[in-house]
N, C-alpha and C positions, 0 to 999 in steps of 0.2 A: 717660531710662532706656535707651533701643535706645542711644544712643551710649555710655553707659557698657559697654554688653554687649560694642558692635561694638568697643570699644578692648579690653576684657576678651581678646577673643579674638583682637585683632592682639598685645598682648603675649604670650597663650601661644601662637603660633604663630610671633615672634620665639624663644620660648627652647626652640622643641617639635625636636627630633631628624628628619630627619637635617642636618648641615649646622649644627647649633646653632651654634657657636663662626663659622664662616665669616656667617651670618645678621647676629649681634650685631655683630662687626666691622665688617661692610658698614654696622650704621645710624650707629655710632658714630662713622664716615667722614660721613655724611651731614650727620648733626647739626651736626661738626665745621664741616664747609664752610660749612652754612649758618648758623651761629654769625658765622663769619670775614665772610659776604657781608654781613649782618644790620648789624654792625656799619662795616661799611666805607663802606655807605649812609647809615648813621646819620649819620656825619663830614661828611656832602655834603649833607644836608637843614638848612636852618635854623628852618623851623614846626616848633613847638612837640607839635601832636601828630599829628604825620608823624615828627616823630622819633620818640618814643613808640611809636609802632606797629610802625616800620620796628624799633627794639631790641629787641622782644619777638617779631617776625614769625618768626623762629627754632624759635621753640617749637611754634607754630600748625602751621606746616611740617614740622617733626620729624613731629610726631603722625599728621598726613594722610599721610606719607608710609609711618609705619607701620601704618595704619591700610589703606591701600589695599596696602602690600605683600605686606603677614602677616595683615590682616585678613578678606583676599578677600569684598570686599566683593559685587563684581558678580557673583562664582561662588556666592555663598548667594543673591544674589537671580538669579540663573538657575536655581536648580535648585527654587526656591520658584517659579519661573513654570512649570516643567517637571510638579512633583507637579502643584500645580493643575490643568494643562490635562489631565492623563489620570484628572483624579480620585484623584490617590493619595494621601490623606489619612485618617487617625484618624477616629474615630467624632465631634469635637467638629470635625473636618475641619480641622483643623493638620495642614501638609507635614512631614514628614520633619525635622528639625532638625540643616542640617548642620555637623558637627564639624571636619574638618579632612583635608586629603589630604596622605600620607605616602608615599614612598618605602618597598618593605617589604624590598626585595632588588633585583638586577639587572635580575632579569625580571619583577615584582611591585609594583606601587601598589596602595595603601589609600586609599578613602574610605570615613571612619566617620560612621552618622547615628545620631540617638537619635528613637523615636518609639513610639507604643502602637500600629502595624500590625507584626504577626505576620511572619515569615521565609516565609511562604505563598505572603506577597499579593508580596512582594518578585519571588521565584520567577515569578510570572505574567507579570511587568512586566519580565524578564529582557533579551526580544529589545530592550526601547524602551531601555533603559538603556543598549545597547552601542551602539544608537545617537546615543545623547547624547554619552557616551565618544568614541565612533568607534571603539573599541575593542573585543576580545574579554574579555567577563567568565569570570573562571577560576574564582572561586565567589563567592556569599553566603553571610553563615554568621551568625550573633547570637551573642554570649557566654552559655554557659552560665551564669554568674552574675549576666548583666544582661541579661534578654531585650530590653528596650529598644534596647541597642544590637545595631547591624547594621552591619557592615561586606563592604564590595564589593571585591573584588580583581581590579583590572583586570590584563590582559597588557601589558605594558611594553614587552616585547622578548622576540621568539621563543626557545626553546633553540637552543640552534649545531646543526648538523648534523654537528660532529665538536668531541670534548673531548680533546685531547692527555692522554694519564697520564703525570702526575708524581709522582715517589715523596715529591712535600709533603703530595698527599694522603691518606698513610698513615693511617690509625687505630689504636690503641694493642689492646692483648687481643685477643680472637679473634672481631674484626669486622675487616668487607671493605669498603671504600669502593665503590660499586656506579657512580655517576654522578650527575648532578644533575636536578634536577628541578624546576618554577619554584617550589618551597617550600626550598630547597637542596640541602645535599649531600645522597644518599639510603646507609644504610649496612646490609650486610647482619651482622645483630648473631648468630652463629652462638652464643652462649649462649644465646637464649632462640628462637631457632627454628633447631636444632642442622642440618637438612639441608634442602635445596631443589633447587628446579629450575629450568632454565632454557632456555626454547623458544622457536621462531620459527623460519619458512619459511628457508630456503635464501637466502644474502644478506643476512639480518636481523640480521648482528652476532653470533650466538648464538658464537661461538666465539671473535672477540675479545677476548669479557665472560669467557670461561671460560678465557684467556690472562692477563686481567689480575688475576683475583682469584687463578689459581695462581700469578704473581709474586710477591704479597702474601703469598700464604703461603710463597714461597720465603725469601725477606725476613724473615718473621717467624721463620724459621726451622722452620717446619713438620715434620713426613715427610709427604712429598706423593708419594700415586701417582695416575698418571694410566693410564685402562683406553681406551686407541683404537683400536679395530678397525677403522679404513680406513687407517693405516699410511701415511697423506699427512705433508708440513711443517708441519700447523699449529702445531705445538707446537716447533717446533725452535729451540734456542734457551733451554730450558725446562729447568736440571737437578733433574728431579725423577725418579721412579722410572716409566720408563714398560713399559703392558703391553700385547701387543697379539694374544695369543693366547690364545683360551677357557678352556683345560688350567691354563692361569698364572695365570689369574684366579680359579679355583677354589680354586688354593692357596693363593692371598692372602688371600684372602676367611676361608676358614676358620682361615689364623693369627691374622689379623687379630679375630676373633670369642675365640679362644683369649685373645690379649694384651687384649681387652679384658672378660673373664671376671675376669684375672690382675688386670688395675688393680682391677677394684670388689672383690674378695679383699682387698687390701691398702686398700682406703678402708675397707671396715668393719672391720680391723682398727685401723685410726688415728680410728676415730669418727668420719669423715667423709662426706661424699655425693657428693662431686666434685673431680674436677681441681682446680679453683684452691684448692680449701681445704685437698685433699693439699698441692698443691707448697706451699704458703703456710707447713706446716710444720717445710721445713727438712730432713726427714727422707731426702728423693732426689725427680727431677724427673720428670716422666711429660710427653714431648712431644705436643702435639695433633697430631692427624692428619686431612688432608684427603685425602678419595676423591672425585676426577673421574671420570664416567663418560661420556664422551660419546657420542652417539646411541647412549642407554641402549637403543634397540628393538632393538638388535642382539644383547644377552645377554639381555632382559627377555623379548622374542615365540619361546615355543618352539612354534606352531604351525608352521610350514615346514620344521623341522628332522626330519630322520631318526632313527629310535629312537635310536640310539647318540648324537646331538647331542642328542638332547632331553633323555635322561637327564642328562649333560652340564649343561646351557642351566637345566637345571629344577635342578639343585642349586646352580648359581649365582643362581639367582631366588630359590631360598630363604636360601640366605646373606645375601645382601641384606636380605632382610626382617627376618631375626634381627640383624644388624647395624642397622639402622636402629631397632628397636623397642626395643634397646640401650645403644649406643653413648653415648646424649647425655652422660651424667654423667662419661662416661669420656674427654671430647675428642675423638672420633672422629668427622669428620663429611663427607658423603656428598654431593654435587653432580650430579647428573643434567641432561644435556644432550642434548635432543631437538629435531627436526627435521618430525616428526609423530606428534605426540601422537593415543595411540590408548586407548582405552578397555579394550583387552588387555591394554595395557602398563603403563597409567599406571593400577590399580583401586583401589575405594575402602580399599584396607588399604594398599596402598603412600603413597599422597596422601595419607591420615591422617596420616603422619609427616613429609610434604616440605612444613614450613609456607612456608619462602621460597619465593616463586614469582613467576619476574619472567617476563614473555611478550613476544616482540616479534609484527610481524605476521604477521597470517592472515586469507587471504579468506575462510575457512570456520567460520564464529561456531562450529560444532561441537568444534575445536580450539582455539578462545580458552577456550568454558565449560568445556572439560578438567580446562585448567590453571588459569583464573581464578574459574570460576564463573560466567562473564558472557561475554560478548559484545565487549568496551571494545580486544581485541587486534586488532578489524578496523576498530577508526579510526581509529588509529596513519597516519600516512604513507608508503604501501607502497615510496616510494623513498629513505629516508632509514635506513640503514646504522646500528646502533648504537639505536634507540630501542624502548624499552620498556616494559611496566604494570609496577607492582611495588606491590602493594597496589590504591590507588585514582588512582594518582600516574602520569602518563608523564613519560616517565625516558630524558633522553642519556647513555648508558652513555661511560665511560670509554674510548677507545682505545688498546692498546698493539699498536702496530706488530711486524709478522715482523723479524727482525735482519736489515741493510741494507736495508729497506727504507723506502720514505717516508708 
């Protein structure tokens, strides 16, 4: 009975993904050969049941051969030695049952087991597991629909420390290709979390990411303004609308609030709720619109400003708000880029609205739970350029290079 099981599971793990078709070929070679050898022996024996044996030994061979390639034979009885010795068995003290180990992506293996110990006890047993692996376990997780089964995803292979942008990575509607992440590509989907923001110390990539995803909307064909008050190159290169004086960003801001009054006027006039389902009708096009703001502290904090700037500073911080509590239905959407997330700046009416929120690092957990709500933005790698939370996920952002440069 265990031998028909142990073959059960070398043939599905012959035809089990990834690599299926390469797997198959390789036994079919196998068999082949030793078909050819089988026989060639056969002609050279003349006992009666030495020939017999040697013309069927083919078969025997085939099997073992599958059986220990696809079978993994000695990997189920190591890991049934492993539960054992730390005790990690079921209440009738059956190990773990295990399934099979898959490739899941580049930087991602799977080993799935089936057994009646809870996703709990797994968790406890976390640190001995990676040292089994040798590896870093990226999570455990059990299927919602089979708590029985658990699967481990080890790390494979680290994320790069730099991801060239390619304009293959494009994504289609009015989503941004963000960077990868060891569960893949990670996309910021601006339909259903219409504005975000994006922060990290000084060095952290924050303004690469805020280069590459205003490409994308160059590309896409957007109307892209960008609001930069330090008046540096980072942006150069970039033909989009740029603004870089307080007075001009007033103005913008309250047309901008006007034209997007103007769209939802004409969607309830067409029976409609938004953008896509306007344009969809045929009747005339309304472009999306992305708003960059980078080191949003610099129009957001009117503490330091002088009456006359404050009044100023303070009707640009209300524009904002009205735009952002707004805009979504109407394509308009709002990118905030900071450098020190500050609790003035960043308050709980504004952040209501900036669902996307990717963070690079910070030694100061007080500006990770800013923007994250957590802490997770000062384990990040404080030297590695480009990397990010964005959700629950760290994330190698995307690189687009200054023009001539490397």
């Amino acid at each position: 009975m265990k031998l028909i099981k142990t073959l059960r599971h070398a043939i599905i793990g012959l035809f089990r993904n990834p690599h299926r078709l390469r797997k198959v070929v390789v036994f079919i070679i196998v068999t082949a050969i030793l078909f050819m050898l089988s026989a060639v022996f056969n002609n050279t024996v003349e006992n009666l049941i030495l020939k017999f044996i040697i013309r069927y030994a083919w078969i025997l061979l085939s099997v073992l051969f599958l059986i220990i390639r696809h079978g993994e034979v000695m990997k189920r009885r190591g890991f049934d030695t492993f539960f054992h010795s730390i005790n990690h068995t079921d209440f009738n003290g059956n190990p773990p049952d295990y399934k099979y180990h898959a490739l899941q992506n580049e930087y991602l293996d799977k080993t799935r087991f089936v057994s009646l110990i809870p996703q709990c006890e797994w968790l406890k047993i976390q640190d001995k597991l990676e040292m089994l692996f040798n590896r870093k376990i990226y999570k455990i997780e059990s299927l919602e629909d089979n708590m029985m089964i658990t699967d481990i995803y080890t790390i494979a292979e680290k994320l790069p420390t730099i991801i060239p942008w390619s304009d293959d990575c494009m994504v289609e509607g009015r989503s941004f290709a963000v960077g990868e992440s060891y569960q893949g590509r990670v996309i910021w989907n601006a339909v259903e979390l219409p504005h975000g923001i994006i922060a990290g110390s000084t060095g952290s990539g924050k303004t690469a990411l805020l280069r590459c995803i205003i490409h994308q909307a160059i590309m896409k064909r957007f109307n892209v303004t960008l609001f930069d008050f330090k008046g540096g190159g980072d942006y150069s290169g970039l033909d989009c609308q740029k603004v870089s004086e307080p007075e001009e960003a007033r103005d913008l801001l309250t047309a901008l609030i006007v034209e997007v009054r103007g769209r939802m006027e004409k969607f309830k006039e067409a029976g409609v709720s938004n953008i896509d389902e306007y344009n969809a009708l045929g009747r005339g096009r309304h472009i999306p619109w992305l708003l960059v703001i980078d080191e949003a502290a610099e129009i957001l904090d009117v503490k330091p400003k002088d009456k006359a700037q404050k009044e100023l500073y303070t009707d640009i911080d209300q524009s904002l708000r009205t735009l952002a509590r707004i805009s979504r239905a109407a394509g308009v959407h709002i990118l905030f880029g900071l450098i020190r997330p500050d609790s003035n700046v960043i308050d709980g009416q504004i952040k209501n609205n900036l669902l996307f929120r990717c963070c690079g690092y910070f030694a100061d957990p007080a500006a990770s739970r800013i923007v994250l709500d957590n802490d997770k933005a000062t384990e990040l790698p404080p030297n590695v350029k480009g990397r990010f939370i964005i959700g629950d996920e760290e994330v190698q952002a995307y690189y687009l290079p200054l023009p001539d440069s490397d």
